[in-house]
C-alpha positions as YAML, in Angstrom:
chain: A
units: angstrom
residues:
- id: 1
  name: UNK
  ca: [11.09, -53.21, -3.61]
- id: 2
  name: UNK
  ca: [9.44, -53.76, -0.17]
- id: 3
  name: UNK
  ca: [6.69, -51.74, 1.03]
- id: 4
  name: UNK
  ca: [3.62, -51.29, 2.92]
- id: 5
  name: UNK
  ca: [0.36, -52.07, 2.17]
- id: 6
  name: UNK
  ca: [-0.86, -48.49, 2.86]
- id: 7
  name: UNK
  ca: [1.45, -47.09, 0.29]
- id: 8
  name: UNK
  ca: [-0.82, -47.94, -2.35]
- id: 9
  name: UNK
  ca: [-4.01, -46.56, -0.80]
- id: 10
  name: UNK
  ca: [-2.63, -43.38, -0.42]
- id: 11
  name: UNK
  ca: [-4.25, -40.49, -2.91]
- id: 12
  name: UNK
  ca: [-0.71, -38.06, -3.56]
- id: 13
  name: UNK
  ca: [-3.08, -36.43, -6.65]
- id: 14
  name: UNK
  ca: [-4.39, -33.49, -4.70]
- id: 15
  name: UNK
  ca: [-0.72, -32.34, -4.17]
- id: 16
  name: UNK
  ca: [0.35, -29.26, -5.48]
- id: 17
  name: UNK
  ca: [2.86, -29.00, -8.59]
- id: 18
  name: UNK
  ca: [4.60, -26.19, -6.98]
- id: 19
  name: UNK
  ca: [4.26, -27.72, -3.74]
- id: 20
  name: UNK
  ca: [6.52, -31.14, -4.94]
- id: 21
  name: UNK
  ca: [8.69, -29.14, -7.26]
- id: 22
  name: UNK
  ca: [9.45, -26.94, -3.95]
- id: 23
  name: UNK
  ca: [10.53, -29.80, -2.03]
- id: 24
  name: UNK
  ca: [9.76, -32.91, -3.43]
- id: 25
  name: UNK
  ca: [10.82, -35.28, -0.12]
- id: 26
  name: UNK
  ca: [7.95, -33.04, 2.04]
- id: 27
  name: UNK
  ca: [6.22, -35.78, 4.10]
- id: 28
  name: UNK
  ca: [2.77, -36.73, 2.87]
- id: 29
  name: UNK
  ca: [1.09, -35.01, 5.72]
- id: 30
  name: UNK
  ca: [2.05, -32.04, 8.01]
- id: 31
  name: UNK
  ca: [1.66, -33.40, 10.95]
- id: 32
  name: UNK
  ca: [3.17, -30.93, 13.74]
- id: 33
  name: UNK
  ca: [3.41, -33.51, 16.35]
- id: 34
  name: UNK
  ca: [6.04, -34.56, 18.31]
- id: 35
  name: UNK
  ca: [5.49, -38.43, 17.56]
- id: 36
  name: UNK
  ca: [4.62, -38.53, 13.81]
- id: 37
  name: UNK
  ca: [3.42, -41.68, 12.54]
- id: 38
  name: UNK
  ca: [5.06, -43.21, 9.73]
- id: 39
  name: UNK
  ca: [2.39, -42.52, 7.74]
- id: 40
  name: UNK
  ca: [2.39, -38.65, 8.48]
- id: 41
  name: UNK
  ca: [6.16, -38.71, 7.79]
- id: 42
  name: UNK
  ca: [6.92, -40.76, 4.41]
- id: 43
  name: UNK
  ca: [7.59, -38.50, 1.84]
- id: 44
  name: UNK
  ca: [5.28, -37.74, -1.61]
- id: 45
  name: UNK
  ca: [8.14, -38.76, -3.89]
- id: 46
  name: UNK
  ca: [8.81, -41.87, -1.62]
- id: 47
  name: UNK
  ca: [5.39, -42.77, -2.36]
- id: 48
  name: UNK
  ca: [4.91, -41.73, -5.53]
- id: 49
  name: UNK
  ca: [7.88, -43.89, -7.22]
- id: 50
  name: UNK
  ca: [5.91, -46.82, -5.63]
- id: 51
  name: UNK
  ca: [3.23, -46.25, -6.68]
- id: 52
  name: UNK
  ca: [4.38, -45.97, -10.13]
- id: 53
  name: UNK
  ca: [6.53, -49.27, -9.99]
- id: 54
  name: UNK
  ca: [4.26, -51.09, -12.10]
- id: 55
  name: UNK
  ca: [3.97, -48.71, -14.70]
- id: 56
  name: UNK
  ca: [7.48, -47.80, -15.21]
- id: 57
  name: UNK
  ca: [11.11, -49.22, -14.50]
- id: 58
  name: UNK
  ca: [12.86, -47.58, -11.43]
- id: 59
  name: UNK
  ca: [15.98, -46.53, -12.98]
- id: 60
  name: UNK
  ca: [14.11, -44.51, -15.60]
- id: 61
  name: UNK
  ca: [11.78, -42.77, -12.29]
- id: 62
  name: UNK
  ca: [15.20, -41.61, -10.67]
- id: 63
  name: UNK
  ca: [16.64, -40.39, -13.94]
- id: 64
  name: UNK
  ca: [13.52, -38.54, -14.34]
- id: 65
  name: UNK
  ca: [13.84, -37.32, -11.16]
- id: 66
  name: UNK
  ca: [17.50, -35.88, -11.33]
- id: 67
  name: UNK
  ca: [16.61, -34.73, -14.67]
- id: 68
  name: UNK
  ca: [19.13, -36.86, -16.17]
- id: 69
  name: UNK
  ca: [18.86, -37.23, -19.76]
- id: 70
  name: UNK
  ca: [22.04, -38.80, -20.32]
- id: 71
  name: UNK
  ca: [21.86, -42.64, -22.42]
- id: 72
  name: UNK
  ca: [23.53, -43.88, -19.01]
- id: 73
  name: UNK
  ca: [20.53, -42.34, -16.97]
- id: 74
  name: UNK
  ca: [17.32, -43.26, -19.09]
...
């Protein structure tokens, strides 16, 4: 998986729960400009399943997100 360098820098802990069960793709920052940066526009769960890469394989992140529990999915 390619990404950038800033992606692992970035400090998604002081989310809220309800905030990322809400809408889990809501960019990283609400920025309510006209030309967000990329930065400003990734979204948390973009950059949380990199971040969590090396800790865990990707099929079982997505499977845990769609809450699929299926022997297929995990």
């Amino acid at each position: 998986m390619m990404f950038e360098d800033w992606v692992d820098e970035v400090d998604v802990s002081n989310v809220p729960l309800e905030e990322l069960q809400e809408d889990p793709d809501r960019p990283f920052e609400l920025a309510y400009k006209k030309f967000p940066t990329k930065q400003e526009r990734t979204g948390i769960q973009s950059i949380q399943t990199v971040q969590s890469t090396n800790e865990a394989c990707i099929r079982g992140i997505f499977a845990n997100y769609l809450n699929d529990t299926t022997s297929t999915g995990m």
